[in-house]
Structures are given as C-alpha cells and as structure tokens.
C-alpha positions, 0 to 999 in steps of 0.5 A: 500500500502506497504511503497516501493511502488512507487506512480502509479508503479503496483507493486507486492503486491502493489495497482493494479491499471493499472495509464495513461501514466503520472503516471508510476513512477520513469523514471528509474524503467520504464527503468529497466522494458523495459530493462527486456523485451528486454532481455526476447525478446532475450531469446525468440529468443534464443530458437526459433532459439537452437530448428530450429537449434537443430540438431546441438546441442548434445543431445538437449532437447526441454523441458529444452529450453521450460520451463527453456527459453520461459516461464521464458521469457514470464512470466518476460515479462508480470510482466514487463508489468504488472508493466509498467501499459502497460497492465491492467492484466495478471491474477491472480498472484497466478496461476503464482506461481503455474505454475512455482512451479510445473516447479520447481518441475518437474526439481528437480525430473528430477534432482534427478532421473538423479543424476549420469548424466553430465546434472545434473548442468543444472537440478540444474539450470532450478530448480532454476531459476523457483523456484526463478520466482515462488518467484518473483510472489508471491510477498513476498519480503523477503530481505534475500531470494532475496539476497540469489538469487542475489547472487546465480545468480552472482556465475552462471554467473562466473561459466558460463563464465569460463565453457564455456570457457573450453567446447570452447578451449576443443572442446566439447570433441569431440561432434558434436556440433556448437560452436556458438549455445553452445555459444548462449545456454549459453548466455541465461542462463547468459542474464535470471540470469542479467534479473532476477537480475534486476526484483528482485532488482526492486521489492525488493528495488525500493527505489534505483531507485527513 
C-alpha cells in the first residue's frame, strides 16, 4: 500500500479491499466522494433532459452529450463508489482506461478532421476531459500531470463563464436556440471540470483531507 493511502479508503492503486461501514476513512474524503456523485447525478440529468429537449438546441449532437456527459458521469460515479467501499467492484480498472482512451481518441480525430469548424473548442474539450478520466483510472498519480489538469480545468471554467456570457447578451447570433438549455449545456461542462477537480485532488493528495 502506497504511503497516501488512507487506512480502509479503496483507493486507486491502493489495497482493494471493499472495509464495513466503520472503516471508510477520513469523514471528509467520504464527503468529497458523495459530493462527486451528486454532481455526476446532475450531469446525468443534464443530458437526459439537452437530448428530450434537443430540438431546441442548434445543431445538437447526441454523441458529444453521450460520451463527453453520461459516461464521464457514470464512470466518476462508480470510482466514487468504488472508493466509498459502497460497492465491492466495478471491474477491472484497466478496461476503464481503455474505454475512455479510445473516447479520447475518437474526439481528437473528430477534432482534427473538423479543424476549420466553430465546434472545434468543444472537440478540444470532450478530448480532454476523457483523456484526463482515462488518467484518473489508471491510477498513476503523477503530481505534475494532475496539476497540469487542475489547472487546465480552472482556465475552462473562466473561459466558460465569460463565453457564455457573450453567446447570452449576443443572442446566439441569431440561432434558434433556448437560452436556458445553452445555459444548462454549459453548466455541465463547468459542474464535470469542479467534479473532476475534486476526484483528482482526492486521489492525488488525500493527505489534505485527513
């Protein structure tokens, strides 16, 4: 068991033994994990309710929402399970990071073969954040990678915030499209970068949570 390992807590890379109840770990580690889950809740309703309402958006794709949102939510949800101790397995780990390596490597295609479209920034994105749960699952732990993806996730939340902004008060440019479903889209986006933010620190330092 590695040194930041917390005693009873399934951690990635750490001994899988599921504990009772009793032993779950630091109160506060168990906190951040069911936070984790609601906020992957909330993106999963997200998505169901952008594709139910996906008339209304422009130029909506299901793909992007499908992969980028409720398997990124599915999958955060069962590691904060896993790590919880609520459930005893979720399967072998590796076959997580296969799955959304290849995720990644479908939106980076998507990115390049679309290079000159307005969707670009949000190829860009669906890449990312599949590539850094494909590095969550593998339980590296590298400080420096994990930073990095903290960092990049802060700089999208503020370039969120100031695009959606601009896209609201523009009016879309004229798209017909509801302004609270683009809204609602984005603060997807933002609610997956703070519960991505929160897992990785978990995972990387739970030495700050004891």
């Amino acid at each position: 068991m590695k040194p930041e390992c917390m005693p009873g807590m399934v951690m990635p890379g750490c001994a899988t033994t599921v504990p009772s109840r009793s032993q779950i770990g630091p109160p506060i580690i168990e906190l951040a994990l069911i936070v984790v889950i609601v906020l992957s809740t909330y993106v999963l309703f997200i998505f169901i309710w952008r594709y139910l309402q996906r008339g209304r958006i422009a130029s909506y794709q299901a793909l992007p929402d499908l992969l980028g949102h409720a398997a990124h939510a599915l999958g955060m949800i069962g590691m904060a399970l896993l790590m919880i101790g609520t459930v005893a397995s979720i399967g072998p780990l590796v076959s997580y990071v296969v799955a959304f390596g290849v995720f990644a490597l479908l939106f980076l295609v998507r990115l390049i073969a679309g290079w000159s479209s307005r969707d670009r920034r949000a190829e860009g994105w669906h890449f990312f954040i599949n590539a850094s749960m494909a590095y969550m699952f593998s339980a590296s732990n590298i400080a420096v990678v994990t930073a990095a993806c903290l960092i990049f996730y802060v700089c999208f939340i503020g370039l969120s915030v100031r695009s959606s902004r601009s896209s609201l008060e523009g009016r879309g440019g004229g798209l017909r499209e509801s302004p609270s479903l683009r809204l609602l889209g984005v603060n997807g986006d933002i609610t997956i970068a703070v519960s991505m933010m929160l897992m990785l620190t978990v995972t990387q330092w739970p030495q700050w949570f004891t």
